[in-house]
N, C-alpha and C positions, 0 to 999 in steps of 0.2 A: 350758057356755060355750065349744062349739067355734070358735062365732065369730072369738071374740078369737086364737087360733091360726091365723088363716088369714094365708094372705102377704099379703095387701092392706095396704099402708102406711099409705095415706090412709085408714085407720080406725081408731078408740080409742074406747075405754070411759071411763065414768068415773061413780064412784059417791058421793053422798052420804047422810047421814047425819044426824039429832040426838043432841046431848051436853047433858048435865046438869051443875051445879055441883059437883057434888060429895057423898059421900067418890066416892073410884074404885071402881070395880066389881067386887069381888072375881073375876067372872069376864076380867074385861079384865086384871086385875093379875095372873092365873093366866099367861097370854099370852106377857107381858113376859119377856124375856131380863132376867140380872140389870143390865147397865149401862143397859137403858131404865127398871127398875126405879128404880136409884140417880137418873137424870136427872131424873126424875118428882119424885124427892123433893126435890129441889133447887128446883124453881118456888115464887116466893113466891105466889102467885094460884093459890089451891085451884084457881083454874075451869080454870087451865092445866094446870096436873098434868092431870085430868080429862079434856081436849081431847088433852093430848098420851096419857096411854094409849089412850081411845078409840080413836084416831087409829091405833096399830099394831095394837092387837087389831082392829078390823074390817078393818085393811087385811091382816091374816093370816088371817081368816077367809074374806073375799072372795077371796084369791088360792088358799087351799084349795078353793076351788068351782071357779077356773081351772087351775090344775094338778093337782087330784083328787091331792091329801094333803093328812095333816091339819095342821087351822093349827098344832098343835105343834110340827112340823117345819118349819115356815115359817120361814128365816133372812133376818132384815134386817140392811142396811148402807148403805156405800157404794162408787161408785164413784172412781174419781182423780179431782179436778179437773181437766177440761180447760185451765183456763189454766197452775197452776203444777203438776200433778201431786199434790198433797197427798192422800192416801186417806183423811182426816179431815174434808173437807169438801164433797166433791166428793156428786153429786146421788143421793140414796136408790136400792139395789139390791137385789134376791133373790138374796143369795147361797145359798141350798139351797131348794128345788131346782135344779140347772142350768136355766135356761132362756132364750130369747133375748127374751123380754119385758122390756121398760123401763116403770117406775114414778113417777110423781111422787104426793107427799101433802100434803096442808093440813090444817089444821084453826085456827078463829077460834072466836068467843064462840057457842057452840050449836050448834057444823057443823063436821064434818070431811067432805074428798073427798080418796080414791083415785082416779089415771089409770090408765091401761094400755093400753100401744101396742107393738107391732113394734120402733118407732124410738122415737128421742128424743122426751120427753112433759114437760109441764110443767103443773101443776093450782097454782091457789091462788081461795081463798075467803074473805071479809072482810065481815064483820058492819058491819051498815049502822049506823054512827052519828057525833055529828054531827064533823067535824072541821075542824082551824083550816087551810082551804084555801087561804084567802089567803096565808096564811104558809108552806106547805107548798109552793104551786103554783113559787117560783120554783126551788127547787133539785131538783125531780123532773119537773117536763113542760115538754115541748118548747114553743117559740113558740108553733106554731100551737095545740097541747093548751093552750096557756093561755089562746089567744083563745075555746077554746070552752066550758074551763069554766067562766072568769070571767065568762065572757056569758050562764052560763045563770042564771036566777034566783035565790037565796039562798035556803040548807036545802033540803030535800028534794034540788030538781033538779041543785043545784053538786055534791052530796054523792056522786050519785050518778055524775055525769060525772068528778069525779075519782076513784070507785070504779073506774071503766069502763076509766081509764087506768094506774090503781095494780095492776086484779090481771092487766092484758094484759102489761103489762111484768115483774110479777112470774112469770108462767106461760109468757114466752118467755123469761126469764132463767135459771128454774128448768130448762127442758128443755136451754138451753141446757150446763146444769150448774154455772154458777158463782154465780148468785144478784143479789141487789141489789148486790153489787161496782163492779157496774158503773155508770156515770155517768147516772143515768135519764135525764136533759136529753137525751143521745145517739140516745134510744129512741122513734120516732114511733110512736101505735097509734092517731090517725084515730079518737078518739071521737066522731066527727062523725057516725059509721056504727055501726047494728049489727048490721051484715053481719061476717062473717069479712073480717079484711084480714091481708096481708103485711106483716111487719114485719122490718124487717135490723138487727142489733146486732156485728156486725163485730169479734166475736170470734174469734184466730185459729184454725181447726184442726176451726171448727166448721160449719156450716151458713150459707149467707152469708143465707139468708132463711127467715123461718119465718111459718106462715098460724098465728092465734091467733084462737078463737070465743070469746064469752060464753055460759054457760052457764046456762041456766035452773033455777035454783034458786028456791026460796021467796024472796019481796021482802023478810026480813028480813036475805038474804044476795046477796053478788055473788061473781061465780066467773066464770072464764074458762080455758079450755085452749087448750095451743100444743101443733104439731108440723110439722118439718121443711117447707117449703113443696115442693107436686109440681111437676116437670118439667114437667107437661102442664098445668098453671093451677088443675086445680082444686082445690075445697074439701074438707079432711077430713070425712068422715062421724063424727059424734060422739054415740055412745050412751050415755042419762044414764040412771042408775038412781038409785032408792032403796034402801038398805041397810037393815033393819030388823035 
């Protein structure tokens, strides 16, 4: 994967995967440091526990193929919070091995995705099903994001226009590094397009614009990645794998 070590900003990886309900995988739970261990135990929803080891064990597997060690040695964490400094919540890192790659991870009902970029990265993926839109649309999308998805037809097509807009702002929020904290109403992402669009979240300290894709995953999930928007206009290059 010399690829992803190359200087080019404007490119990232990003890897998905299928998860099962459950028990956990004894090879997945081999993986786990003990506090993801302990975390794991704590979900009441089998299928989360499940999602949530998957989710490190392949993203420790996948980054042993990127950094050539073995996922044993693979340390995760976090970074500080960019807004308050906190190192308890601030956005997922490799802390061993050294390296200057930046990580974002998801995982929903059946799917996890690993990012992987140079710069700041943000991944999120959300199992298609059905949700109370109308009730959700006022306090998460912008005006105009609500003229579009309340205009688009009921079930399926609403569902998926506000997938469109839930995992764009959650995947520029996440690279961002502080998460849904922030005011999503604030957050335009142009579900109108599904082109890559620039999207600004005017948090201090950090990137005042960021270019976010949807990601082609299987139709029983939606996924989108963000990173850093380029100087020169254009669009990230984004390479999607399957993780087996």
């Amino acid at each position: 994967m010399t690829l992803i070590l190359a200087t080019d900003t404007a490119v990232a990886h990003a890897w998905w995967w299928r998860t099962g309900d459950g028990p956990i995988a004894t090879a997945d739970l081999a993986l786990l440091s003990e506090d993801e261990r302990e975390r794991a135990a704590r979900f009441v929803h089998p299928g989360a526990a499940v999602g949530f080891a998957a989710a490190r064990a392949a993203s420790r597997r996948i980054l042993s193929m990127v950094l050539d060690v073995a996922p044993e040695e693979i340390g995760l964490g976090r970074r500080p919070c960019p807004g308050c400094g906190d190192p308890l919540h601030g956005p997922p890192a490799v802390l061993h091995p050294d390296t200057p790659l930046w990580i974002s991870i998801s995982h929903t009902g059946g799917c996890g995705m690993l990012a992987v970029a140079r710069v700041p990265v943000g991944v999120d993926v959300e199992f298609v099903r059905e949700f109370p839109v109308e009730e959700l649309a006022p306090s998460t999308l912008t005006e105009s994001e609500r003229r579009i998805v309340l205009g688009a037809e009921e079930g399926d097509a609403r569902t998926r226009a506000f997938l469109r807009c839930w995992t764009r702002k959650e995947a520029v929020l996440k690279a961002v590094g502080v998460g849904i904290t922030t005011d999503l109403r604030t957050v335009e992402t142009r579900p109108e397009s599904s082109d890559p669009v620039t999207v600004a979240t005017g948090v201090p300290g950090t990137p005042a614009s960021w270019t976010v894709a949807d990601l082609a995953v299987p139709g029983t999930w939606a996924a989108a990645v963000s990173l850093p928007a380029q100087a020169d206009g254009r669009h990230p290059e984004i390479r999607l794998h399957e993780h087996r």
